[in-house]
C-alpha positions in Angstrom: -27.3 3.1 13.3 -25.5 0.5 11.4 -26.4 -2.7 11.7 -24.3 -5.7 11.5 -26.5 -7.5 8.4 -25.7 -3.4 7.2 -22.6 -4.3 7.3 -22.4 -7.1 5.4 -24.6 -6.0 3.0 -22.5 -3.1 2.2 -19.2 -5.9 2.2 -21.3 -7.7 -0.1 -21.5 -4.4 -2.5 -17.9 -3.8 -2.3 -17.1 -7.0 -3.3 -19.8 -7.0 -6.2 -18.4 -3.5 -6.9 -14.4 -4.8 -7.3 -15.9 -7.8 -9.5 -17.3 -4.8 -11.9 -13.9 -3.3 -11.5 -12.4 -6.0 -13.1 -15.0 -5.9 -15.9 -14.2 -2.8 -16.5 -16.3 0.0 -14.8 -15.2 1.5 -11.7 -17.5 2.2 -9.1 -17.2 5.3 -7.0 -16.7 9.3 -7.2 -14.7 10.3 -10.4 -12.2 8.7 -11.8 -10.4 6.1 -9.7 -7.6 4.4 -12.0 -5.9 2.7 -9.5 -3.1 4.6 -8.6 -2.9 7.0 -5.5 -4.2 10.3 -5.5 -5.9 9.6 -8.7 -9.4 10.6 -7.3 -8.7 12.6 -4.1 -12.2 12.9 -2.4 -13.6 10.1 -3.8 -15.3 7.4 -2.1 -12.7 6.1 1.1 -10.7 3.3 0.6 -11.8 0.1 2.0 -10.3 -3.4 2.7 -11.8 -6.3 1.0 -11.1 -10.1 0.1 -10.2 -10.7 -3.5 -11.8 -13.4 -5.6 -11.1 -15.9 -7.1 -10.9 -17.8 -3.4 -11.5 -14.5 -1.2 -8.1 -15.2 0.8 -6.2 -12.2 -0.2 -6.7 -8.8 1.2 -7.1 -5.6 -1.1 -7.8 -2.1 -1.1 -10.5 -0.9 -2.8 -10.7 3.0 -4.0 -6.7 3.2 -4.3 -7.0 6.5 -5.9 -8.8 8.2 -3.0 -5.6 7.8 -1.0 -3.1 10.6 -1.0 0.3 11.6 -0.1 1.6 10.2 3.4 2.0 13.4 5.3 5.7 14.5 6.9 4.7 14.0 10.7 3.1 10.3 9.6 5.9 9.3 7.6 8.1 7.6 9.9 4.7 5.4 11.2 3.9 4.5 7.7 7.6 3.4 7.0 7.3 1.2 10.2 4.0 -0.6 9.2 4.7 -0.7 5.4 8.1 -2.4 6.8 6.9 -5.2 8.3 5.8 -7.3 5.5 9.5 -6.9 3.7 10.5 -10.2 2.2 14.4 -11.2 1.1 13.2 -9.8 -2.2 11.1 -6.6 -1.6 11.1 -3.4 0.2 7.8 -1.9 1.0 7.0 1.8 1.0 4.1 3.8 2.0 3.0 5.7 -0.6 -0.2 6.9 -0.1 -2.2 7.6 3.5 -5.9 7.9 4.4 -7.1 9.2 7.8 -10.9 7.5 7.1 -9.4 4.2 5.4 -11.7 1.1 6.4 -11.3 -2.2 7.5 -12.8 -5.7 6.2 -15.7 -4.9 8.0 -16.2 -1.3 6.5 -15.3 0.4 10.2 -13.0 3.2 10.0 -9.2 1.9 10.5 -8.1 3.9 14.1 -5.6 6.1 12.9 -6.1 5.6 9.3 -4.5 3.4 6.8 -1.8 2.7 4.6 -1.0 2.2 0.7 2.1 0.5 0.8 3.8 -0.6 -2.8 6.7 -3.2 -2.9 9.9 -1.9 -4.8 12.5 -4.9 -5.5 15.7 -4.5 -3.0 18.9 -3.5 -4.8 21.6 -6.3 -4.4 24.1 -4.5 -2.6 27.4 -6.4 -4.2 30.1 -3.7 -3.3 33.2 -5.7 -4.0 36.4 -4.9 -2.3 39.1 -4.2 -4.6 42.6 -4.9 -4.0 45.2 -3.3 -5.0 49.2 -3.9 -4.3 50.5 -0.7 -3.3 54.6 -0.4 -4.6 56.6 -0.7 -1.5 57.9 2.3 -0.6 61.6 2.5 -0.8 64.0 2.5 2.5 65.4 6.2 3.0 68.9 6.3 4.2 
């Protein structure tokens, strides 16, 4: 049974472990280089706050997600959609059905990698053009 000071004791490692991340050393199963399906069956991804002031909210283990399967495609484009900007599109591209939340519980239903791709400015211009006017037949 887990324990809720379990629980924060394992936060605290995950934490710990994405500050040796940025030093250099990657914790965790294989090789995880930070892009998705880089280390399938490594350790699951998990959600944590990033330092320097802990406010932002970031996967750890990024390589143990893999491809978003056909029949959850359409759910990951909804959720990936909702933090569009003016700017940027976001995409799901990568899925995993044991992902885990701030608090190291399993997300229901799994989670979601989603990566922001820039929106294309969509400046079709109309172009006009006099057509000759036909002549009169008589």
């Amino acid at each position: 049974m887990i324990t809720k000071s379990t629980r924060i004791l394992i936060a605290a490692a995950s934490v710990l472990g994405l500050l040796a991340g940025c030093a250099g050393t990657t914790p965790g199963v294989g090789t995880d280089d930070g892009r998705v399906g880089s280390n399938p069956g490594g350790l699951s991804p998990q959600r944590v706050y990033a330092p320097p002031e802990f406010k932002n909210i970031v996967w750890l283990n990024v390589g143990s997600f893999e491809a978003v399967p056909e029949d959850l495609a359409a759910a990951g484009k909804e959720f990936c959609g909702r933090q569009n900007t003016e700017n940027e599109e976001y995409k799901a591209v990568g899925y995993h059905r044991y992902a885990m939340d701030t608090n190291s519980y399993p997300i229901k239903g799994g989670g979601y990698y989603c990566e922001a791709q820039a929106k294309q400015k969509n400046e079709a211009r109309a172009e006009t053009r006099a057509e000759p006017e036909a002549e009169p037949k008589t």
